[in-house]
N, C-alpha and C positions, 0 to 999 in steps of 0.2 A: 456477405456483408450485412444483408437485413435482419440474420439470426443474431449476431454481434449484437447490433443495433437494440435491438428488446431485449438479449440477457443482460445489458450494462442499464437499459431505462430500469428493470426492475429491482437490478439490486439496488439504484438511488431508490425508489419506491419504497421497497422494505428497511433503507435505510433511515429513510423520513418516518416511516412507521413506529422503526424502535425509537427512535428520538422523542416522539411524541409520544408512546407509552410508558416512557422515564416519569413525565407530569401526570399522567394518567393517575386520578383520584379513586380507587374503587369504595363502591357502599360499603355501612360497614353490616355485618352481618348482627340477625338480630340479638346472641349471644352476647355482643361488646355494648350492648346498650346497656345502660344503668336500671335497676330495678326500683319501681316509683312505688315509695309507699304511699298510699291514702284513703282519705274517709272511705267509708264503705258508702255509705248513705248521705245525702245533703240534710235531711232531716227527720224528725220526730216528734211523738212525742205522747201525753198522755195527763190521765185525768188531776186535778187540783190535791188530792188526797191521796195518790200515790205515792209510797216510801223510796223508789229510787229510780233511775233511768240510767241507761248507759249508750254508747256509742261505741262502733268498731271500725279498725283499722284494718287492712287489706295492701294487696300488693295488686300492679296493673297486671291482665292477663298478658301471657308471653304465648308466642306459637308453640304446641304440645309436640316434643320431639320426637313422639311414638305414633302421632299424625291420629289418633284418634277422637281427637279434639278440634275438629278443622276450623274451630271458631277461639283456639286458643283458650289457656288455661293458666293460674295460678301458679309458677315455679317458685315455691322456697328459698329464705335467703341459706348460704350455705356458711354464715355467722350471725351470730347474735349483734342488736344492734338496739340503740337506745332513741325510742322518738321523742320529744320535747313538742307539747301542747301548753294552748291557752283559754280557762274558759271567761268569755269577755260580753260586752254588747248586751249588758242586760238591762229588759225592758219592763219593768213592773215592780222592781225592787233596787238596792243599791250594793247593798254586801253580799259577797258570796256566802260568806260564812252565816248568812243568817238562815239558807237554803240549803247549802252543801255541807253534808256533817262529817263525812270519813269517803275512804274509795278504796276500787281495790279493783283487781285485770286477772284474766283467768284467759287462756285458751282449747277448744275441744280438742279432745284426743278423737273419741268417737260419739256417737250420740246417747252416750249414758256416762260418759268419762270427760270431767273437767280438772285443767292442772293450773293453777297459780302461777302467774308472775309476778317479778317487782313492779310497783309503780308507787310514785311518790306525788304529794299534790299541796302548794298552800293555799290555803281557801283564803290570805290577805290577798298575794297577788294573782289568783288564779294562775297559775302558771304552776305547768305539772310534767311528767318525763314517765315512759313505760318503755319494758323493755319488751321488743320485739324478737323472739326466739330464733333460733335458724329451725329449717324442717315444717313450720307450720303454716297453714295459709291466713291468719288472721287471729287478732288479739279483741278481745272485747273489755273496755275498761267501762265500770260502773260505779257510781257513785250512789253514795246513801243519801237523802235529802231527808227533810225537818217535814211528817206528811201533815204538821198541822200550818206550817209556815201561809198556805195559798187556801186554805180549806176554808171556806165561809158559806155564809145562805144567800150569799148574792148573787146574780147576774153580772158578772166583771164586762165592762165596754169597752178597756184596752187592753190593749196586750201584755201579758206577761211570759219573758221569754230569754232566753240567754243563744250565747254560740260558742260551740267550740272546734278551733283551728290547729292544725297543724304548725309548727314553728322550728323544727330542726332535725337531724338524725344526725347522731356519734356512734363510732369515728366517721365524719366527712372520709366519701372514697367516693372515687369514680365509676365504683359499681352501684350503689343506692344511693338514692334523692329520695325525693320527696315532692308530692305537688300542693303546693301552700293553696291553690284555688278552691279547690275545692273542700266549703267549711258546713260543720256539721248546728244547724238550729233547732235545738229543744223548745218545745211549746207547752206551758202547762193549760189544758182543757178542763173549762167551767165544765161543773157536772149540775148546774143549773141552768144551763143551755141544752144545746140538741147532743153533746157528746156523751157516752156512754149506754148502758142497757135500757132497752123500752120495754114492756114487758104488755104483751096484747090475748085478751081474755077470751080463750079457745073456747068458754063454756057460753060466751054469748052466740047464738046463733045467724046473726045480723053478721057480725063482725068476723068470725071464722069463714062465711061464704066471701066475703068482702077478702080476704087474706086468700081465701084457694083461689080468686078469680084473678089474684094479681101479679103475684109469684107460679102459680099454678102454669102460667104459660111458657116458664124456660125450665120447668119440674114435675115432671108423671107423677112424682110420690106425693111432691104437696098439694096436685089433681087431685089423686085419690085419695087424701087423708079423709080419715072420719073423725069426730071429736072426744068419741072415747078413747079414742088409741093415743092421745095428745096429752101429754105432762104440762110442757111450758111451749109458747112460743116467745120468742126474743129477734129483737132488730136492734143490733150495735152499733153507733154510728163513733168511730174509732179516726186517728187522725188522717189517713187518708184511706181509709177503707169502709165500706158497710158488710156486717152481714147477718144474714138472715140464718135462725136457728130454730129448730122446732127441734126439742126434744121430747121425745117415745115414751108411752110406758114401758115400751118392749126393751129388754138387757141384755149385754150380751157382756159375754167373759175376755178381758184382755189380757197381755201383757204385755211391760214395758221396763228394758232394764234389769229381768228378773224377777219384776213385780207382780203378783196377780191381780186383777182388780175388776169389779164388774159396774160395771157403765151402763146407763139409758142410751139405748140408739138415738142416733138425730139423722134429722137432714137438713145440709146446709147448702149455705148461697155465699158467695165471696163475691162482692163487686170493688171497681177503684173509683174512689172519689173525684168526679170532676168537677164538681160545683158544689159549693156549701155556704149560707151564710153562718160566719158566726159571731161570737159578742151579740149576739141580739135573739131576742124570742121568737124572731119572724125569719121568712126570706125563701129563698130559691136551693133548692136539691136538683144533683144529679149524680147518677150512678151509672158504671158501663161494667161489662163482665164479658167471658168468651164463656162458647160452650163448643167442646170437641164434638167434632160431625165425624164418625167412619172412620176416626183412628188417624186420621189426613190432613185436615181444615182445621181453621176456629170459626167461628160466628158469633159475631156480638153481640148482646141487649141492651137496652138502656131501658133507664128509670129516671126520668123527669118530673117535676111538680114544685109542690112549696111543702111549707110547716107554719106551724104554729102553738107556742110552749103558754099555754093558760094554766096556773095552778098545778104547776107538774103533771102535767097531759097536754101529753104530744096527739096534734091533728095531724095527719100525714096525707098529704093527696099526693098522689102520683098517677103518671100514665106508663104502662111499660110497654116498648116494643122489640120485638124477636121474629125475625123470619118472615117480615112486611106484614105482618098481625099486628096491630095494638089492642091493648084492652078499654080505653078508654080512660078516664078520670075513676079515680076510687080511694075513696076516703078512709083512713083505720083509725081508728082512736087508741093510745097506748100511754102505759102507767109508767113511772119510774119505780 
């Protein structure tokens, strides 16, 4: 009787089970998600006299179905598909067209091969459409701008600046969207400010020891530079990056593309900007970079201080520190 008893509780059991696995929702797998196209970048941007600038589009990463990518990767659409853009929100001027003169979208094949797409643009209403390819991971549209439009000998105090946002993809499907949030802002950079090349004068001897003792400390090579060996040095203060260049009398033979071409060695420093004044000839600097330790690690440096832009000459004081070292306060003096 007791056996009876638990073979009939269990079939009601599994009967309630199937019942409830009829409503049963499952996830959906990551295949059936829509593929989001969007900015690559929130922003940009570059000096007052540059002739163009552009922005790219991109797809969200998808998990890599070959699992070599455990951080997920780029899947291709597997049709072509048209995004609709706007560029809007401008800060320094009033017409597009008096900035934006023509445009045009291109995507990489490989790192020496570029292929054209359509893209259409009217510079009354800003409002423009590119077509995004199936097969590729990302379109770059770039527009041609007016480089005398911003160019002046002044010190500009506001900002001058536009944006450009995402606004649709055709044909609407359930497999590609779009994420309208994130918008891309162009900035055009006084180059009568701190933005652009500073150029600091390796033959003074004051100022070359003042340069090995400050960089010197996350760079064996620029330790041991001597001043013969030393063509130019340079410090580029770019929209969200500095870096530090010394190029070599020493050359060396490249190729690129097919091309030969022979080149002064350098050694460079890339740091990310995390503090800058700008609009003004004064203010607060800072710089952070990583340096690979053993193939393993990163470790970071910073570069703190101020500036100061008198008669296009840049004062630059900074303190740098690397690996609980600082160097102290050290002044450079540097030319446009």
């Amino acid at each position: 009787m007791r056996k009876i008893f638990w073979m009939a509780l269990a079939v009601v059991v599994l009967a309630g089970c199937d019942k409830k696995n009829e409503d049963l929702e499952m996830p959906l797998s990551s295949s059936e998600f829509p593929q989001v196209i969007r900015m690559d970048d929130k922003g940009g941007g570059d000096l007052e006299d540059e002739d163009k600038f552009s922005f790219e589009i991109t797809l969200n990463d998808r998990p890599d179905p070959s699992g070599e990518e455990p951080g997920g990767k780029v899947i291709p659409l597997e049709s072509d598909v048209t995004v609709s853009f706007v560029v809007k929100d401008l800060e320094g001027f009033t017409k597009i067209s008096d900035y934006i003169k023509d445009v045009s979208a291109f995507y990489e094949v490989d790192d020496c091969t570029e292929r054209d797409v359509t893209v259409q643009f009217n510079s009354s209403t800003g409002k423009g459409s590119v077509v995004f390819p199936k097969g590729v991971e990302a379109v770059e549209v770039e527009f041609e701008v007016d480089e005398d439009f911003f160019d002046d000998n002044v010190l500009n105090t506001t900002e001058r600046s536009l944006v450009v946002a995402l606004t649709g993809v055709q044909p609407e499907s359930a497999f590609v969207t779009y994420n309208p949030a994130i918008e891309f802002k162009y900035e055009i950079l006084d180059d009568e400010g701190i933005h652009g090349d500073w150029e600091l004068d390796a033959s003074d001897p004051v100022q070359f020891a003042a340069f090995k003792s400050l960089f010197g400390l996350v760079d064996d090579d620029i330790k041991d530079l001597k001043a013969s060996d030393v063509d130019k040095i340079e410090i580029s203060f770019e929209y969200d990056e500095v870096k530090v260049v010394v190029e070599l009398k020493a050359t060396e033979t490249i190729i690129e593309c097919g091309q030969t071409e022979v080149v002064n060695k350098t050694v460079e420093i890339e740091a990310d900007l995390e503090e800058l004044e700008t609009l003004s000839a004064s203010g607060d600097v800072e710089f952070v970079g990583e340096i690979e330790q053993d193939y393993t690690t990163l470790k970071e440096f910073v570069y703190s201080g101020g500036f100061k832009i008198t008669n296009k000459i840049l004062e630059l004081e900074l303190e740098g520190e690397y690996d609980d070292v600082k160097t102290g306060e050290i002044k450079l003096i540097l030319n446009k």
